[in-house]
C-alpha positions as a Markdown table, in Angstrom:
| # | Residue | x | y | z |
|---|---|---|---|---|
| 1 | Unk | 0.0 | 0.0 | 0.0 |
| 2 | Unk | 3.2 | 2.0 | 0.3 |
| 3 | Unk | 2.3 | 5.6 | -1.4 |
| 4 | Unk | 5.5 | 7.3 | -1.6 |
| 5 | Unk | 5.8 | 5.6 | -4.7 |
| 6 | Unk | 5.3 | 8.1 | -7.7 |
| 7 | Unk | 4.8 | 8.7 | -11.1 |
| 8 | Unk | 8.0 | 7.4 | -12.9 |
| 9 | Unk | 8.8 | 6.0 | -16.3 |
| 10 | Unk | 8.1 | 2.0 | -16.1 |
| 11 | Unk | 11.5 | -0.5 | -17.1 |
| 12 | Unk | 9.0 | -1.4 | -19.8 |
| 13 | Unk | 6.2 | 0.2 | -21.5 |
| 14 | Unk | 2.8 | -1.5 | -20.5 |
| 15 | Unk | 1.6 | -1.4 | -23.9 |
| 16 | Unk | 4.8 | -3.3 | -25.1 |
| 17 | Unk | 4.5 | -5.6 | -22.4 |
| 18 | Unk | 1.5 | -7.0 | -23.5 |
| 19 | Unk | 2.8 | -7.1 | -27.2 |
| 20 | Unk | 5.8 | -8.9 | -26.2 |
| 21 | Unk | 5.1 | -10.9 | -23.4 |
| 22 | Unk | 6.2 | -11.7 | -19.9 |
| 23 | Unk | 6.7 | -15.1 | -19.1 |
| 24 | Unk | 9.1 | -17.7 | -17.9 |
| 25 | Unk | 11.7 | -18.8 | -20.9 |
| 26 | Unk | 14.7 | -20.4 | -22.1 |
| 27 | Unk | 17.5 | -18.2 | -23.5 |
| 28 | Unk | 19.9 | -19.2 | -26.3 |
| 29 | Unk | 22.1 | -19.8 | -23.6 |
| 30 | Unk | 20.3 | -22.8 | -22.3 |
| 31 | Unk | 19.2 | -20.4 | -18.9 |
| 32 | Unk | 16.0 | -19.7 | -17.2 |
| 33 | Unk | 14.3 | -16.7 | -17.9 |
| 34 | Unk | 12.1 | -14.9 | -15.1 |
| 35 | Unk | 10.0 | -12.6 | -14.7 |
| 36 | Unk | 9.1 | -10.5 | -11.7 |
| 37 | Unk | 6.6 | -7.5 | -11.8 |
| 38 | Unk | 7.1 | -5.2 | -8.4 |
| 39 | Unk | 6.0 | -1.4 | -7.6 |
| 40 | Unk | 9.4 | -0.6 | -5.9 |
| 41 | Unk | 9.9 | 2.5 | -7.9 |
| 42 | Unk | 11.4 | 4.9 | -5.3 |
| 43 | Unk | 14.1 | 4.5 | -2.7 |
| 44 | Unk | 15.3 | 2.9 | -0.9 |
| 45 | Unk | 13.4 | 0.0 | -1.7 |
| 46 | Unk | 14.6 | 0.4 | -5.4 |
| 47 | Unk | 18.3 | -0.3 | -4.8 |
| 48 | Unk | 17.7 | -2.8 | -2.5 |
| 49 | Unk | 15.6 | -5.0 | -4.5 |
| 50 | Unk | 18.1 | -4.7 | -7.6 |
| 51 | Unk | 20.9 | -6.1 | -5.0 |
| 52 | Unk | 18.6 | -8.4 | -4.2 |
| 53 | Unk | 18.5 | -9.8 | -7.8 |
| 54 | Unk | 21.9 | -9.2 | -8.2 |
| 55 | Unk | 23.1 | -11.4 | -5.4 |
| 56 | Unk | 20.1 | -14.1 | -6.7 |
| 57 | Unk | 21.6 | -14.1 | -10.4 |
| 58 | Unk | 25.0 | -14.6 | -9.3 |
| 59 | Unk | 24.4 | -18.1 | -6.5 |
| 60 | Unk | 22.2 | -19.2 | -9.8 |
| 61 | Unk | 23.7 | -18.4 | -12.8 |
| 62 | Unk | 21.9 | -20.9 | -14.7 |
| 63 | Unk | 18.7 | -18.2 | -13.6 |
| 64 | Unk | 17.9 | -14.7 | -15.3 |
| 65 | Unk | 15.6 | -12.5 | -13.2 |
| 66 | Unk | 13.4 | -10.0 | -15.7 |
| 67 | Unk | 12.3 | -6.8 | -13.8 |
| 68 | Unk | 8.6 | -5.2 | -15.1 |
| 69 | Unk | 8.0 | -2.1 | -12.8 |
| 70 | Unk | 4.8 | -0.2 | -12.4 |
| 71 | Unk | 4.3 | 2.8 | -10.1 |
| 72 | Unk | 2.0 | 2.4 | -7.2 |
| 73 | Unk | -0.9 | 4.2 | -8.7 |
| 74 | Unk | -1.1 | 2.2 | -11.7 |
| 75 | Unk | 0.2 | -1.2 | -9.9 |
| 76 | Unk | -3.3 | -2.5 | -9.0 |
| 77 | Unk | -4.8 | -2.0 | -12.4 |
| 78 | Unk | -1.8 | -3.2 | -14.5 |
| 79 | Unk | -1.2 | -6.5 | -12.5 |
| 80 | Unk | -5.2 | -7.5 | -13.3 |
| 81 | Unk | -4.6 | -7.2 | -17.2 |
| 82 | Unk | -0.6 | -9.0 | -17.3 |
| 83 | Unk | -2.1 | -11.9 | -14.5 |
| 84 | Unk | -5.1 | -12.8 | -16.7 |
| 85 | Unk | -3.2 | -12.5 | -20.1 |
| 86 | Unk | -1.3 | -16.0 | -21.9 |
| 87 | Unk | 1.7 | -14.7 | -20.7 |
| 88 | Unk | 1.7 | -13.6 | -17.3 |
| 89 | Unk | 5.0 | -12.4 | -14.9 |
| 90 | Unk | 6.3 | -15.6 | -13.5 |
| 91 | Unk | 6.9 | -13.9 | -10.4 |
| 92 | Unk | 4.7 | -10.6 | -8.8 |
| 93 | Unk | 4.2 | -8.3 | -5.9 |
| 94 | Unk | 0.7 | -8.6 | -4.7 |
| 95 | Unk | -1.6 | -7.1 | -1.5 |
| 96 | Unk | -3.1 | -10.1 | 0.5 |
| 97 | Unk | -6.4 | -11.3 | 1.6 |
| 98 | Unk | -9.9 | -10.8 | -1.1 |
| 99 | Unk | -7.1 | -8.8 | -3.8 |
| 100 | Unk | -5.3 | -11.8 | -4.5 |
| 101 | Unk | -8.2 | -14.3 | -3.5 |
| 102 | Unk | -10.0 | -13.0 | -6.9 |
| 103 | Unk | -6.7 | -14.3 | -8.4 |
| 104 | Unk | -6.9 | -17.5 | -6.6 |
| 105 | Unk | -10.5 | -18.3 | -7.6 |
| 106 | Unk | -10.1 | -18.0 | -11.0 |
| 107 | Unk | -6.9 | -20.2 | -10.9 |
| 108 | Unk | -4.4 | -17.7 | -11.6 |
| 109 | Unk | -2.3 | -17.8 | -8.7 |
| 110 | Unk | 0.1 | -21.1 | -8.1 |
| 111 | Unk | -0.6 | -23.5 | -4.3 |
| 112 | Unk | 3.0 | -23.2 | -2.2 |
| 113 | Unk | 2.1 | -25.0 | 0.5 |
| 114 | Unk | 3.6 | -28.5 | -1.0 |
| 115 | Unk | 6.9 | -26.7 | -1.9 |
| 116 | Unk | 6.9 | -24.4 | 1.9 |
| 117 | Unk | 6.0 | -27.7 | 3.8 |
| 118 | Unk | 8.9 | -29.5 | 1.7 |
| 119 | Unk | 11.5 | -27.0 | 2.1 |
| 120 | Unk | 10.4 | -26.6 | 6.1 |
| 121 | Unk | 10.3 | -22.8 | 4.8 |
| 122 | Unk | 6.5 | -22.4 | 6.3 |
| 123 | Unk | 7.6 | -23.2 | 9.8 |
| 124 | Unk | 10.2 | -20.1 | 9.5 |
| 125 | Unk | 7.7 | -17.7 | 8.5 |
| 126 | Unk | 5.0 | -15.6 | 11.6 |
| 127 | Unk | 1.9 | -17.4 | 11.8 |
| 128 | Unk | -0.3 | -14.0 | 11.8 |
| 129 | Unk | 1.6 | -12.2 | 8.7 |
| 130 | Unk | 1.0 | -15.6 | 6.8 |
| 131 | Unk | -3.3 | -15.2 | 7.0 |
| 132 | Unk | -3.3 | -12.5 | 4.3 |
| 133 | Unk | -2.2 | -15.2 | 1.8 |
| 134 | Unk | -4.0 | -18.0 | 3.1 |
| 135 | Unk | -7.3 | -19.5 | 0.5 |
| 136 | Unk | -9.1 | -22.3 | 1.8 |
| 137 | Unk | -6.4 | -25.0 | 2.2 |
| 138 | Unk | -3.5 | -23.3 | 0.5 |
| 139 | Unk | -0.7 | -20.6 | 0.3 |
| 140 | Unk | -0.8 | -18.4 | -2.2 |
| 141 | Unk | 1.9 | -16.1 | -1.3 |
| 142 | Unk | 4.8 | -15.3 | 1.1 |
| 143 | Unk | 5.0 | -11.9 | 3.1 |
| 144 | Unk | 7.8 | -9.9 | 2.0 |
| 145 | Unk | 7.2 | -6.6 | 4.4 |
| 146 | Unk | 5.3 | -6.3 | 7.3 |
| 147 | Unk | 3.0 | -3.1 | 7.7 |
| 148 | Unk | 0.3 | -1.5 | 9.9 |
| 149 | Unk | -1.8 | 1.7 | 10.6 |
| 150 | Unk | -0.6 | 3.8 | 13.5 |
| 151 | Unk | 0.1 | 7.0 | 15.3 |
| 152 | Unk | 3.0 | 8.8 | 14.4 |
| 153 | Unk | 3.9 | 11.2 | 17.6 |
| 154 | Unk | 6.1 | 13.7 | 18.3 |
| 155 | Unk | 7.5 | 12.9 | 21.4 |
| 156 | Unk | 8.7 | 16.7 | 22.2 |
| 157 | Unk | 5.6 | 17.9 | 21.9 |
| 158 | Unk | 3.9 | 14.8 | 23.9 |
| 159 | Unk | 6.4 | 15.6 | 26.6 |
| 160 | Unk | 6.1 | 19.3 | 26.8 |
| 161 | Unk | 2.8 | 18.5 | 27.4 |
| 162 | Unk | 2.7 | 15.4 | 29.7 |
| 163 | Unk | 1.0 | 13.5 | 27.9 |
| 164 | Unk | 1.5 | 9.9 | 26.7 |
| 165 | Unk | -0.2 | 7.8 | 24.4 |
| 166 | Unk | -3.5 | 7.5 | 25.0 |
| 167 | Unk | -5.7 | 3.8 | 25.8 |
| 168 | Unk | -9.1 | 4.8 | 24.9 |
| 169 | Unk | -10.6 | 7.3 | 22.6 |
| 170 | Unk | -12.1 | 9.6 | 25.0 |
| 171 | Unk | -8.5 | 9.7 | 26.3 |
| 172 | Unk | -7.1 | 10.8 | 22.5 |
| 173 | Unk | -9.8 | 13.4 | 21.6 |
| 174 | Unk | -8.5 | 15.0 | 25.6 |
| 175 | Unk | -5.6 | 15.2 | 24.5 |
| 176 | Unk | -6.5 | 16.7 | 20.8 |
| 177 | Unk | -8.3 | 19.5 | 23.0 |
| 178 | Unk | -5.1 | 19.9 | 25.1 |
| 179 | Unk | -2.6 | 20.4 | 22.1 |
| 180 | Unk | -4.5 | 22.5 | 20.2 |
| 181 | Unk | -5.6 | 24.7 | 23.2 |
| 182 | Unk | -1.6 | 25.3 | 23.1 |
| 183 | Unk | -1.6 | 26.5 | 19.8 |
| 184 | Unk | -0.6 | 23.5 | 17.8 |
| 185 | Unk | -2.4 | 21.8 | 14.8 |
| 186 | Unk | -3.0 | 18.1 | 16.6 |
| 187 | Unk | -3.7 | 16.3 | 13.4 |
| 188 | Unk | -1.8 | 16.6 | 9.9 |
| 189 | Unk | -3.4 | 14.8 | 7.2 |
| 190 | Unk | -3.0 | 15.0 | 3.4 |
| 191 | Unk | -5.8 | 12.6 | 0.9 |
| 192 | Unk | -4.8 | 14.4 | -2.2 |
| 193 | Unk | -3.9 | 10.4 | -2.5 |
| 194 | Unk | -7.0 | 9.4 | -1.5 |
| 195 | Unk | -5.9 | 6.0 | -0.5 |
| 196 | Unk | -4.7 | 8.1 | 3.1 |
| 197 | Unk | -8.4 | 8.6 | 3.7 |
| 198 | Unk | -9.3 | 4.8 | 3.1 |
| 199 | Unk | -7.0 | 4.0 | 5.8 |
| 200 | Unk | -8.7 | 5.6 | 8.2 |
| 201 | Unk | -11.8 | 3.9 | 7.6 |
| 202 | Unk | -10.0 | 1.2 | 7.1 |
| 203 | Unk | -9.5 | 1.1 | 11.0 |
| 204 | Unk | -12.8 | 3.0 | 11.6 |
| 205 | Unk | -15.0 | 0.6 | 10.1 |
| 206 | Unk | -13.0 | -2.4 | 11.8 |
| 207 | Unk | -13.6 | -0.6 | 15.5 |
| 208 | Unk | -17.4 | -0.3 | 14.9 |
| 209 | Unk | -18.8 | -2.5 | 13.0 |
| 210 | Unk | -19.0 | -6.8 | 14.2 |
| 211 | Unk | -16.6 | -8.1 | 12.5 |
| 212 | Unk | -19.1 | -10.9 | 10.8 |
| 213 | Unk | -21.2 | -8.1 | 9.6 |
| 214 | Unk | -17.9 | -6.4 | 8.1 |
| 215 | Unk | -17.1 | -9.7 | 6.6 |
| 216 | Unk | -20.1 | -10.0 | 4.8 |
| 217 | Unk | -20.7 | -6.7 | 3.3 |
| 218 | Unk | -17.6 | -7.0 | 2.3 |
| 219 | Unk | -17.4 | -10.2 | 0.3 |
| 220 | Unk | -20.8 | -8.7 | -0.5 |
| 221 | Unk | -22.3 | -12.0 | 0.8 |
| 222 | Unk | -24.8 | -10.0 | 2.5 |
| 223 | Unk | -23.5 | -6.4 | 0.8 |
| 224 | Unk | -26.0 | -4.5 | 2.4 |
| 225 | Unk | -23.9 | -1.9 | 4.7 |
| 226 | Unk | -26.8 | -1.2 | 6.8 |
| 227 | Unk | -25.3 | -1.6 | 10.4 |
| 228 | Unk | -25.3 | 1.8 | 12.1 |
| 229 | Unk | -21.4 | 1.3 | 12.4 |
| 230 | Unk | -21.1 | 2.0 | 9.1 |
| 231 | Unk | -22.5 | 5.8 | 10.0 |
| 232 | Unk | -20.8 | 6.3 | 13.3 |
| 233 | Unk | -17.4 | 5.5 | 11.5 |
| 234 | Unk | -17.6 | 8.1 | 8.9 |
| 235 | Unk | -18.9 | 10.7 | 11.6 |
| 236 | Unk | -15.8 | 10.2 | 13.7 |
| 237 | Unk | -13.8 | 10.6 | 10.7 |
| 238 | Unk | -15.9 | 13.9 | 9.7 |
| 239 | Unk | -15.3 | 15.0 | 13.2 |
| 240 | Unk | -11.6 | 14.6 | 13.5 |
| 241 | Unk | -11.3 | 17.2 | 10.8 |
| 242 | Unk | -11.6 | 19.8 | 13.7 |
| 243 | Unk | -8.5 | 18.8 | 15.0 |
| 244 | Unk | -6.9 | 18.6 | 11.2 |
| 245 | Unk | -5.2 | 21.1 | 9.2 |
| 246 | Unk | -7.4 | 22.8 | 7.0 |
| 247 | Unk | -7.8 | 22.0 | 3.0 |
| 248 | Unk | -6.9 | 18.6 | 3.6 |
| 249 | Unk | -8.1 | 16.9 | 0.3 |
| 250 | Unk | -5.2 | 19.6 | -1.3 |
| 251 | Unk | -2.0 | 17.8 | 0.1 |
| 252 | Unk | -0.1 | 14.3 | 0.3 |
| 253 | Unk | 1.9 | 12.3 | 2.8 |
| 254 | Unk | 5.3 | 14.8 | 2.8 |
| 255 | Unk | 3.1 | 17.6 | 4.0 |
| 256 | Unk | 2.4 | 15.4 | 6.5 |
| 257 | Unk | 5.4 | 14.4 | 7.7 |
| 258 | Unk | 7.0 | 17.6 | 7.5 |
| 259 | Unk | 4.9 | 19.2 | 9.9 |
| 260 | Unk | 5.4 | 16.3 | 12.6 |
| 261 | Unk | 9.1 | 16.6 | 12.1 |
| 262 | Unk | 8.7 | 20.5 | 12.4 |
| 263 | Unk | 6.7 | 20.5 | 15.3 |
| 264 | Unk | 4.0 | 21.8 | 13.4 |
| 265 | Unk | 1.5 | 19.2 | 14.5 |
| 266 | Unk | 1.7 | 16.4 | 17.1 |
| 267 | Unk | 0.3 | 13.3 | 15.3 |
| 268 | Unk | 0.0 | 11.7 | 12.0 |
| 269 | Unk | -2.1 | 8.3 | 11.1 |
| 270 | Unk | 1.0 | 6.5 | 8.8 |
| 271 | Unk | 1.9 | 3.6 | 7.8 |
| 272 | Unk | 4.6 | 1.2 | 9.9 |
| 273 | Unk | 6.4 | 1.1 | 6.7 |
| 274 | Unk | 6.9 | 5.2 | 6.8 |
| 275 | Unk | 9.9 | 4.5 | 9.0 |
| 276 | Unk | 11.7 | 4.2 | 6.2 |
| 277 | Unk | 10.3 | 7.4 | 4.4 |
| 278 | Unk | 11.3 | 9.2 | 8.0 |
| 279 | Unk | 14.7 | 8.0 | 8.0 |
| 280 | Unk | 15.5 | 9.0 | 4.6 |
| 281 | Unk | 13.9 | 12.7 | 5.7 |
| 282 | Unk | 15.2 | 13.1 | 9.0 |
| 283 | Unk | 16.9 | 10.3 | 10.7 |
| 284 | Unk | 17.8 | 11.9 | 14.1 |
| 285 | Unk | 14.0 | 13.1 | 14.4 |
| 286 | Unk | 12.8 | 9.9 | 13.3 |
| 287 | Unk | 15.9 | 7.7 | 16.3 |
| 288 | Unk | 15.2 | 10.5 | 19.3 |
| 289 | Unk | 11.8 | 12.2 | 18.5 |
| 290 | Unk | 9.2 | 9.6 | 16.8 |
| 291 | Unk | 7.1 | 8.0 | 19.1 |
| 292 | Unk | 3.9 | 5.7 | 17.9 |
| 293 | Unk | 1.2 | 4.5 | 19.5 |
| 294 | Unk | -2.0 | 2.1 | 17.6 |
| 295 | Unk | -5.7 | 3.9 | 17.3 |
| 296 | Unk | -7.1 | 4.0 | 20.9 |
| 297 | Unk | -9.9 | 1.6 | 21.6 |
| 298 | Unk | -13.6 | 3.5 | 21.0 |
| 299 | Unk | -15.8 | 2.6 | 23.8 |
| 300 | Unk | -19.1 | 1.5 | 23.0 |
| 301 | Unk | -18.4 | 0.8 | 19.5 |
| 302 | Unk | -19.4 | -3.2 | 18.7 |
| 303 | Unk | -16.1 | -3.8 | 16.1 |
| 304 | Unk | -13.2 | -5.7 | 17.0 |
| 305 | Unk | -10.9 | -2.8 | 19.2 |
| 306 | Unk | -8.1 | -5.4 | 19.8 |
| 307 | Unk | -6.7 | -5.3 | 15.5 |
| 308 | Unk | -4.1 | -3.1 | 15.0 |
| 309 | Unk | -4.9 | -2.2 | 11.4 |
| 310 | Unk | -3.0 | -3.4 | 8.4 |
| 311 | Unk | -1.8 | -6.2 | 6.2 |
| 312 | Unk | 1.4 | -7.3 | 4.7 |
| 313 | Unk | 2.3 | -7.2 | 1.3 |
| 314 | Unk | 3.7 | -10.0 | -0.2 |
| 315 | Unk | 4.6 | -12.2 | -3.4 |
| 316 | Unk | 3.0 | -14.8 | -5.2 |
| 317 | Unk | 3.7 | -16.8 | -8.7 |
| 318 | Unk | 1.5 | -17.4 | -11.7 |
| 319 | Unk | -0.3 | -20.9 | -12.1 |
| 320 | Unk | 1.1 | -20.3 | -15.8 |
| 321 | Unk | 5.1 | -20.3 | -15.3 |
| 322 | Unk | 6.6 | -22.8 | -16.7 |
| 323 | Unk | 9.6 | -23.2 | -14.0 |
| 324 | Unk | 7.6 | -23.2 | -10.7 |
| 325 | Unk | 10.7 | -24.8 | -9.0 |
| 326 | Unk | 13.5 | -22.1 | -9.8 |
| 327 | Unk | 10.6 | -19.6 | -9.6 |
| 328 | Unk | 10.2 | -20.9 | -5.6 |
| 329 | Unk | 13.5 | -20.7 | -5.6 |
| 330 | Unk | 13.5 | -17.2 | -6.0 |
| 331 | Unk | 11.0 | -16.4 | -3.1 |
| 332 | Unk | 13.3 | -18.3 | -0.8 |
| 333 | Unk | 15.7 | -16.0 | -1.5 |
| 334 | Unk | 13.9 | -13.4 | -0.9 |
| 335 | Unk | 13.4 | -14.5 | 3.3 |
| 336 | Unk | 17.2 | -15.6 | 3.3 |
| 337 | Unk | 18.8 | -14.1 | 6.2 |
| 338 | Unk | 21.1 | -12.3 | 4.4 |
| 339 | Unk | 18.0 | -10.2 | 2.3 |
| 340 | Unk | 16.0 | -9.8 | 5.3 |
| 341 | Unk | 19.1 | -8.0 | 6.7 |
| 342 | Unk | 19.7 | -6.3 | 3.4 |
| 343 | Unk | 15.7 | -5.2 | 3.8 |
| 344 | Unk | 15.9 | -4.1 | 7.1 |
| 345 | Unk | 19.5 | -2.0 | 7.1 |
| 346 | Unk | 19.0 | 0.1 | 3.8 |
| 347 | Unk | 15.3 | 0.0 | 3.1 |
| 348 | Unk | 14.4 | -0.9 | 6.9 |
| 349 | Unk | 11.2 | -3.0 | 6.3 |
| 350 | Unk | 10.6 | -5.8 | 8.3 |
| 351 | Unk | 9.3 | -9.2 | 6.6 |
| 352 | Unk | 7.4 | -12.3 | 8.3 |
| 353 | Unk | 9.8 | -14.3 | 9.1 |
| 354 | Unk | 9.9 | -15.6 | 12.9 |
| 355 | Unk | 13.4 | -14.7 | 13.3 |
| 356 | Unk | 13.1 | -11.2 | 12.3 |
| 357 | Unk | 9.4 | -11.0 | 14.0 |
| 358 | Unk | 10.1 | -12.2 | 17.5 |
| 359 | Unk | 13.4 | -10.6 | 17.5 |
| 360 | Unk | 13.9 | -7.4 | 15.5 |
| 361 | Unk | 15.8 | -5.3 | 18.4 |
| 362 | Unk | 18.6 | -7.9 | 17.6 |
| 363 | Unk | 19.1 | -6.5 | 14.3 |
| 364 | Unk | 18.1 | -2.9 | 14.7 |
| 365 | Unk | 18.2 | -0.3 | 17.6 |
| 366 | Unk | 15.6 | 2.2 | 15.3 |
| 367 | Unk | 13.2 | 2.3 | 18.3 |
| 368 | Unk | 9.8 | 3.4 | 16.4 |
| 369 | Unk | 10.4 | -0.1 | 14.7 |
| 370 | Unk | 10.9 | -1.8 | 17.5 |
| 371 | Unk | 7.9 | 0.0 | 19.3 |
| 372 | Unk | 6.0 | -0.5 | 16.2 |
| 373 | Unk | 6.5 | -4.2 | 15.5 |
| 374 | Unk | 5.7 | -4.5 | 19.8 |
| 375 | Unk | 2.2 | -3.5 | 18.8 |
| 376 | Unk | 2.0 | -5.5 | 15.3 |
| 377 | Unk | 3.2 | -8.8 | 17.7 |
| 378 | Unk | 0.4 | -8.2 | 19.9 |
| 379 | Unk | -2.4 | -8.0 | 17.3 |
| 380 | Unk | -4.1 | -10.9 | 17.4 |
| 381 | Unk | -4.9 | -10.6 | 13.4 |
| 382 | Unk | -4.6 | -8.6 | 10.2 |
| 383 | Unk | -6.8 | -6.4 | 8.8 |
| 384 | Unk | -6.6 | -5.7 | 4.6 |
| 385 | Unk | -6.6 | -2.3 | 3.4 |
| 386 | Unk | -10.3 | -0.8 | 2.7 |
| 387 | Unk | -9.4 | 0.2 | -1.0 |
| 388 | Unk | -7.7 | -3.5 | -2.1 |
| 389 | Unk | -10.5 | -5.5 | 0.2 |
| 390 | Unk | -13.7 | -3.8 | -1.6 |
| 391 | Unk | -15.2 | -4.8 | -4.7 |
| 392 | Unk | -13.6 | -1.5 | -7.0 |
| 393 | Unk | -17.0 | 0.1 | -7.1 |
| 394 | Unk | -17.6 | 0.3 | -3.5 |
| 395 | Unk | -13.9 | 1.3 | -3.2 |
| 396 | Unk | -14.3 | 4.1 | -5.1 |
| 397 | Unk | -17.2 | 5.3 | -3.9 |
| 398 | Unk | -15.3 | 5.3 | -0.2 |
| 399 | Unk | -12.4 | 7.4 | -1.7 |
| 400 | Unk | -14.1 | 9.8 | -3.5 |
| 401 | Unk | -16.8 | 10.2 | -1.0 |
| 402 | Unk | -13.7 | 10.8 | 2.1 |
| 403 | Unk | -12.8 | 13.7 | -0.2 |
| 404 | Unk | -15.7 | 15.1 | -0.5 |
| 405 | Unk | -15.9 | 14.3 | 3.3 |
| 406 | Unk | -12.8 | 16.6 | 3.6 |
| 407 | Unk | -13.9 | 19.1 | 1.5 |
| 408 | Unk | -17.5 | 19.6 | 3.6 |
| 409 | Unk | -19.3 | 18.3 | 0.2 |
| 410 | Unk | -21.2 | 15.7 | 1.5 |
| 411 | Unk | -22.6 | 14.8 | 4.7 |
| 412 | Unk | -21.8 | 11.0 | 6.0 |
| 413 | Unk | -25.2 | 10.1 | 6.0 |
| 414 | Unk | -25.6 | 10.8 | 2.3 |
| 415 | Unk | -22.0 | 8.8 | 1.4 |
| 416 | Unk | -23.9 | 5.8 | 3.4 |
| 417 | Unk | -26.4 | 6.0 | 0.6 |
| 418 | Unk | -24.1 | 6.3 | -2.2 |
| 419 | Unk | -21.6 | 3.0 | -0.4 |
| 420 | Unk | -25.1 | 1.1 | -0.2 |
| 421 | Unk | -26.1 | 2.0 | -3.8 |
| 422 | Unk | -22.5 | 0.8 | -5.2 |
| 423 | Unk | -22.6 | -2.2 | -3.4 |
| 424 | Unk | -26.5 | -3.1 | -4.3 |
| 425 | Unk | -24.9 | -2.2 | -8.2 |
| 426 | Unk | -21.8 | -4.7 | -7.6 |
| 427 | Unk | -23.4 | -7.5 | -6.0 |
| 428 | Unk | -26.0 | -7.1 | -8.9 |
| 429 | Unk | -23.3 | -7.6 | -11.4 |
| 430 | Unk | -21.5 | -10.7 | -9.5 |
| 431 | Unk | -24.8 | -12.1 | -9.6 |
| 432 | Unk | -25.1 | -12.2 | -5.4 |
């Protein structure tokens, strides 16, 4: 879900992709061809992936690795047309839970459980992180980086004025009061990218609304949105704009971040995986200053208030490749020791593996990742982004209905309608 990615010219033109194709081959040379589509655009994950390959190519000579590339933005679309085409990447980067189920169902998607039983490789990898790419009885995936939703602090700030984080949401919306009664914005938030503002309901939605009532409007096996969770999550996230900067829908992520590393706000909602982004801006700030701290539980509200929000991101391999064996291979490599380290020191992501789970301080003394993974251990599950979980018509009503939201265009009441009337309209067309 990582956003920091932006627009940048592909390795290869989408167009030509299709024209040429993408698979698994055999070169002149007698070696293995393959292909790997990822979103890892930007740095540092950039530089550390092409190491990666490097390292992979040179212990297996006999293997070529073929990079495909697509920005973030265009990522989900892209990946729907190359998976379903006669020539699909061998190898690709994919979000867990219902976006790669739809894969799955329609066969797409290659079983690993024989090969991660067989290579003991399963029992190496967290338990929890491994859910998102779980389908019935198999594995479809492996989780590459670890992420969640939570409160980015500024620990000056918090200290200046005793505070610390809070336990329940009557405690956080005190403590809103209290910074900005001291002249400081409590809340930066940019949805320009309005993914930022899916997040939030994301969590929102999970905290008031049962969890098998979520589950079934979602999967649209009931579809019908009409629990009153649904409102009193979008009125929370209406009323937190008071405690926002103003013009919200106008700005992105860096805004954001500035202003906590500025002291121009006290919090921001982020990603675990924004670490990384606030080392590469300001890593003193982000090793003395950056405290975080998951969404405070909302009393009353009937959802599930022990999740911390989020989902790993992960990869998976075609049904279609011809060399499912060096293609395994390949993720292997990708939870050896030395690449989680590799991960972890220049681009410092954290994947499933137990090792690196149960025992990150060994490897890193980055304290907001250590914090942050405390919280992630303690979740008792995952929860899959709003915006890759929907059906793409409910989706996008959400986002362009949190916009409007931000921009005091629409009431939540009335988005409630328009969520309701999309999913009526998709579970319509899925013939529910």
């Amino acid at each position: 879900m990582k956003k920091r990615i932006k627009r940048l010219v592909v390795l290869l033109l989408f167009t030509g992709l299709l024209v040429a194709g993408c698979g698994a081959g055999q070169d002149d040379d007698g070696k293995i061809t393959l292909t790997f589509m990822h979103r890892w655009t930007m740095e540092p994950m950039k530089s550390a992936t092409e190491e990666m390959i490097a390292e992979f190519e040179k212990e297996n000579p006999d293997i070529n690795i073929e990079v495909i590339t697509a920005t973030n933005d265009s990522y989900k679309q892209k990946i729907k047309t190359v998976i379903n085409s006669d020539d699909p990447p061998d190898i690709f980067f994919t979000w867990g839970d219902e976006y790669l189920d739809k894969f799955v169902r329609e066969g797409l998607v290659l079983d690993l459980l024989p090969q991660l039983e067989e290579s003991g490789t399963l029992g190496e990898l967290e338990e929890s992180q491994m859910t998102a790419f779980q389908y019935e009885d198999g594995v479809y995936g492996i989780p590459v980086k670890v992420d969640a939703k939570l409160w980015f602090y500024n620990k000056d700030i918090y200290e200046r004025l005793g505070l610390t984080p809070p336990n329940t949401y009557a405690e956080f919306l005190e403590q809103l009061e209290l910074i900005q009664d001291a002249g400081i914005t409590p809340i930066y938030f940019g949805n320009s990218d309005p993914y930022a503002g899916a997040h939030y309901l994301t969590t929102l939605n999970q905290k008031c609304v049962p969890e098998e009532t979520l589950k079934a409007d979602y999967s649209l096996e009931d579809g019908s949105f009409s629990d009153p969770g649904y409102l009193q999550a979008l009125e929370i996230y209406k009323d937190l704009h008071k405690y926002m900067n103003q013009d919200t829908a106008a700005y992105d992520w860096s805004f954001s971040y500035s202003g906590l590393i500025n002291q121009e706000c006290a919090l921001v909602y982020d990603q675990y995986v924004t670490i990384a982004d606030s080392m590469e801006m300001d890593p003193e700030f982000t090793r003395e200053h950056l405290g975080v701290f998951p969404f405070p539980k909302i009393e009353g509200a009937r959802g599930n208030q022990e999740i911390v929000t989020g989902t790993p991101d992960g990869y998976a391999i075609s049904s279609k490749t011809e060399h499912p064996e060096e293609a395994f291979q390949f993720l292997q490599y990708t939870l050896s020791k030395e690449n989680t380290l590799r991960y972890l020191t220049e681009g410092y992501w954290v994947n499933g593996t137990k090792d690196m789970f149960e025992n990150l301080e060994k490897y890193t003394d980055i304290q907001p990742l250590i914090e942050g993974m405390q919280y992630i251990k303690n979740s008792p599950a995952t929860t899959p982004w709003l915006d890759t979980e929907l059906d793409p018509k409910i989706a996008q009503t959400y986002l362009n209905g949190l916009q409007q939201i931000d921009t005091g265009e629409i009431t939540p009441e009335n988005l409630l309608k328009q969520i309701q009337q999309a999913a009526q309209s998709a579970k319509y067309e899925k013939g529910n």
